[in-house]
C-alpha positions as CSV (number, residue, x, y, z in Angstrom):
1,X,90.5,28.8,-0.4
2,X,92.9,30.5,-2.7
3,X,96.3,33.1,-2.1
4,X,95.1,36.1,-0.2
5,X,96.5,38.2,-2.4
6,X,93.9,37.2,-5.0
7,X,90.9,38.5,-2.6
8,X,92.5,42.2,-2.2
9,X,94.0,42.7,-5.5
10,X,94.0,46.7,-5.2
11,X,94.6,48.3,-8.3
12,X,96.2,51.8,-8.6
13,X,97.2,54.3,-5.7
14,X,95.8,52.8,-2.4
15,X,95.9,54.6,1.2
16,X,94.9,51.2,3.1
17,X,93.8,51.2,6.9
18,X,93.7,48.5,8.9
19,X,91.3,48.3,11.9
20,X,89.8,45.9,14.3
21,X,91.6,42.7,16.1
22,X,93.5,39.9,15.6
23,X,95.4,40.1,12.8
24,X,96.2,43.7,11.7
25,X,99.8,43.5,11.8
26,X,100.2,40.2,10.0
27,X,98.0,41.1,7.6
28,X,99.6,44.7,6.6
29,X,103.2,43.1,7.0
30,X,101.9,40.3,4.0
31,X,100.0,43.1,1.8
32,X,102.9,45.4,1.9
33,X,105.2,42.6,0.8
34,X,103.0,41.3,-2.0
35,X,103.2,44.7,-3.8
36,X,107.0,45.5,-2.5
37,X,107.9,45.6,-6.6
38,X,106.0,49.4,-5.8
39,X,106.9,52.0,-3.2
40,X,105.0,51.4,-0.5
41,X,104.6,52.9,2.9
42,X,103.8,51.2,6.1
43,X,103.1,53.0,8.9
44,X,100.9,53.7,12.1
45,X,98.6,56.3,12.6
46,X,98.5,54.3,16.7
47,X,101.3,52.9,17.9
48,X,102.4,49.1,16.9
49,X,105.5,47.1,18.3
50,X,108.8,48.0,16.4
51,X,109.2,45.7,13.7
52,X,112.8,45.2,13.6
53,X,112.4,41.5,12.2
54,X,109.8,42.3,9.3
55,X,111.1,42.8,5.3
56,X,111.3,46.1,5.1
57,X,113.9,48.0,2.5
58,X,113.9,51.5,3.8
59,X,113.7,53.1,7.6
60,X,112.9,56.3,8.7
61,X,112.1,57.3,12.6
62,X,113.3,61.0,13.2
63,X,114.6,62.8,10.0
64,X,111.4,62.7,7.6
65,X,112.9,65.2,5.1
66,X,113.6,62.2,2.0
67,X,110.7,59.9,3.1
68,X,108.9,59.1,-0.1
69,X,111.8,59.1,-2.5
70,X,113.5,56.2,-2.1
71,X,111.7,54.2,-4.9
72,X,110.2,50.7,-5.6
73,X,110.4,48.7,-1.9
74,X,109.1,48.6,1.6
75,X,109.7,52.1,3.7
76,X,108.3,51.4,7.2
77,X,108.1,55.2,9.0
78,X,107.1,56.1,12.3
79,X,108.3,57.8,15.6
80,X,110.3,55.7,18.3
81,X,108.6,55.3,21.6
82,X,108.4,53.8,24.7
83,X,112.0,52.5,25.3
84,X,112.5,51.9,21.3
85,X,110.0,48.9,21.7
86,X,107.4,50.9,20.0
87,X,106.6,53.6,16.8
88,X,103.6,56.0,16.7
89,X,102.1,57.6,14.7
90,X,104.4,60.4,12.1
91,X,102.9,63.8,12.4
92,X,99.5,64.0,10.6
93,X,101.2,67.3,8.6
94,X,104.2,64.4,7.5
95,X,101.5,62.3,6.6
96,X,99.3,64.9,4.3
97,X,102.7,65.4,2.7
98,X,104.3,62.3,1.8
99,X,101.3,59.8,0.9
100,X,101.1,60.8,-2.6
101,X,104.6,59.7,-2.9
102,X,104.0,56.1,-2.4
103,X,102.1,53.8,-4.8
104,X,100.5,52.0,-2.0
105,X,100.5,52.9,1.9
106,X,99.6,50.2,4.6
107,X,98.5,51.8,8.1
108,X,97.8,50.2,11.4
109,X,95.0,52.6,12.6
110,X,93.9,50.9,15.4
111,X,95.0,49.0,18.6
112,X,93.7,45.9,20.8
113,X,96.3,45.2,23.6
114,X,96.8,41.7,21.3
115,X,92.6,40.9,22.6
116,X,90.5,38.7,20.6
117,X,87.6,41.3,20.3
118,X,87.9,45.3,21.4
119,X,85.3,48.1,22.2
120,X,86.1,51.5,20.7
121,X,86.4,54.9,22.7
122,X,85.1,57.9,21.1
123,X,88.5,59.1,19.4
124,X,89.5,54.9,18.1
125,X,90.1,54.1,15.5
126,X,92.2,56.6,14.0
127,X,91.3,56.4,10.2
128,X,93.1,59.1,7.9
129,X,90.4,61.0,5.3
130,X,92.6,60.1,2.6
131,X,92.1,56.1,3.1
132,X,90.9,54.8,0.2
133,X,90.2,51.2,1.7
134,X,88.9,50.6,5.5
135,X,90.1,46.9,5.8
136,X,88.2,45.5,9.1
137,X,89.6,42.4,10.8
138,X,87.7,40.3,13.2
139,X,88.6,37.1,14.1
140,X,86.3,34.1,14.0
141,X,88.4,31.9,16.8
142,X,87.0,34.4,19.2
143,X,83.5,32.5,18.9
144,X,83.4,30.1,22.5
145,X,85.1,32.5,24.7
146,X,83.9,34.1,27.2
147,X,83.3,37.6,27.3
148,X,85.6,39.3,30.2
149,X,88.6,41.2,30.5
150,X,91.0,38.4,29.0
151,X,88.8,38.4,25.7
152,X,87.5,41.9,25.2
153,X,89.6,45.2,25.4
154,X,87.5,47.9,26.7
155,X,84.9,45.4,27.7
156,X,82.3,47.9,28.9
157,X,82.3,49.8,25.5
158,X,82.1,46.5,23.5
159,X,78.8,45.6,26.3
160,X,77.5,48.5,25.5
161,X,77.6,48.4,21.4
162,X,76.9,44.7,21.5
163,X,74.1,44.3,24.2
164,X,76.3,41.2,25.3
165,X,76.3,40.1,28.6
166,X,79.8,39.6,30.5
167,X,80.5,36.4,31.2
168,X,78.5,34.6,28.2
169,X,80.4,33.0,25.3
170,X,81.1,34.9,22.3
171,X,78.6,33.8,19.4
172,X,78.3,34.8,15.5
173,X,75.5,37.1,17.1
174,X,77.9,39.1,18.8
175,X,80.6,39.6,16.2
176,X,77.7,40.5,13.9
177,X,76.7,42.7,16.2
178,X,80.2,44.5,16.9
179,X,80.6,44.6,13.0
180,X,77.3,46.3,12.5
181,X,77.2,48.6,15.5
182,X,76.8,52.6,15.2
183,X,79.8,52.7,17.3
184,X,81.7,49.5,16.7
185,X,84.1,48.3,13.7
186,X,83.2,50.8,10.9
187,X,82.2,53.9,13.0
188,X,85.5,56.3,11.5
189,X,85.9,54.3,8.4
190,X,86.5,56.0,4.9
191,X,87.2,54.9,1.7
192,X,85.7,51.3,0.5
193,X,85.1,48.8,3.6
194,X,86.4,45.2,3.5
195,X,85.1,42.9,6.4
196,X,88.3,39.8,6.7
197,X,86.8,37.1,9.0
198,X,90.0,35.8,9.8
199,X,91.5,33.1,12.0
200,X,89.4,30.6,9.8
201,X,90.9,27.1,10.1
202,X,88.8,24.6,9.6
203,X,85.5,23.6,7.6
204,X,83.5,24.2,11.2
205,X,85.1,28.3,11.2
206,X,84.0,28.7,7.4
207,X,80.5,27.8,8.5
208,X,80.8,30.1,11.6
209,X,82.2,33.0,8.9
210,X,79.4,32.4,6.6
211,X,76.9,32.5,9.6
212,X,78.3,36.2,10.8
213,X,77.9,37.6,7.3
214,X,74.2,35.6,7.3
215,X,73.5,37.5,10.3
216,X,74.9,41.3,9.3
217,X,71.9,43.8,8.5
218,X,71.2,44.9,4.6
219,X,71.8,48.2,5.3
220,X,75.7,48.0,6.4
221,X,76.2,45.5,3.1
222,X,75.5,48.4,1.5
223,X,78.1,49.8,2.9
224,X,80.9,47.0,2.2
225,X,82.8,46.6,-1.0
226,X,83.5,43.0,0.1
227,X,83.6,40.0,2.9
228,X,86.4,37.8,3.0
229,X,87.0,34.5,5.2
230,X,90.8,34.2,5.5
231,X,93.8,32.9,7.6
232,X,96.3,35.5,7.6
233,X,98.9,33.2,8.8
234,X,98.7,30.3,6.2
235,X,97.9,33.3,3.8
236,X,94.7,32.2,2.2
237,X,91.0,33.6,2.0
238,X,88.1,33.3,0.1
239,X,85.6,35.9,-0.7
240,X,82.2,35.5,0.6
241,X,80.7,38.1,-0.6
242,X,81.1,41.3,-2.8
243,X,79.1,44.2,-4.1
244,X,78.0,44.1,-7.8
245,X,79.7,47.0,-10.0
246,X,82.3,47.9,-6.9
């Protein structure tokens, strides 16, 4: 595998959303700072946990009036919640407003109560019209487990989109299957769509990566700009597959 970094590389003004489970927040946090020599926003259009700890330059979480004009650096934006543990989403208006502003913006559009794999209600995931880049993120550890509560937010939705069975393990068929679903991963996308397989680990996961991608129908590839296997954490990926003239 080879730096992360090298599997994105996104030239040019970028409104990137980031949807799916385990490892949406890692992930944004190390995007944002690879490209931190540029303005860049990261924000929620959910809710994620406040990030008091993370490397951002720049802070705004009630007065929006001078968001966007700070410069080159990190501005992390949204509205405190829950007991100041949280921030959601700016006001979409705010949003229309201030992305043109920023030379790259980094959105966590979607949320899996920190689950393996997810189901999506009718109104998830919430994927702005002006992303340029729909970054999916499924995680390959998830293969083995068993499909119930403790592995699966919104269990009956993912049954449902997935034709899984509760209580069976989780196989490459499934996560192809929740990636290639009418009403699974990509449903609200916009923009180009990047599969990340993440999680991957060892030699055994890379097979289990290359497997899913085996197993996803022609007719979503189409649809993808690129598949990546990576491990957010160690901060390393390979691309296993990508369109011709992107």
């Amino acid at each position: 595998m080879e730096p992360l970094i090298n599997c994105f590389d996104f030239q040019g003004k970028q409104v990137v959303s980031l949807i799916g489970s385990g490892g949406k927040t890692s992930l944004m946090w190390y995007l944002a700072d690879c490209y931190r020599n540029q303005s860049v926003l990261v924000s929620t259009t959910t809710k994620i946990g406040c990030p008091v700890d993370r490397p951002h330059d720049y802070f705004y979480s009630s007065n929006f009036s001078n968001l966007g004009c700070d410069g080159q650096g990190i501005t992390l934006a949204g509205r405190v919640c829950e007991g100041g543990y949280k921030l959601k989403s700016l006001p979409l208006p705010v949003f229309e407003e201030l992305l043109p502003h920023f030379d790259k913006a980094f959105l966590e559009a979607d949320g899996s109560k920190q689950l393996p794999l997810k189901g999506w209600e009718t109104f998830e995931p919430v994927v702005l019209p002006k992303t340029t880049v729909t970054i999916g993120l499924i995680p390959i550890s998830a293969v083995g487990k068993n499909i119930d509560q403790m592995t699966v937010h919104r269990l009956a939705l993912f049954l449902r989109a997935t034709g899984a069975i509760q209580g069976e393990k989780v196989k490459e068929e499934t996560l192809a299957e929740i990636i290639a679903s009418p009403t699974g991963l990509w449903k609200k996308s916009h923009g180009q769509r990047i599969l990340c397989i993440n999680q991957v680990q060892t030699i055994e996961q890379l097979k289990q990566a290359k497997k899913v991608l085996a197993l996803l129908p022609q007719m979503l590839l189409k649809r993808l700009s690129k598949v990546i296997a990576c491990n957010v954490q160690t901060k390393e990926g390979i691309v296993l597959w990508e369109k011709l003239n992107n």
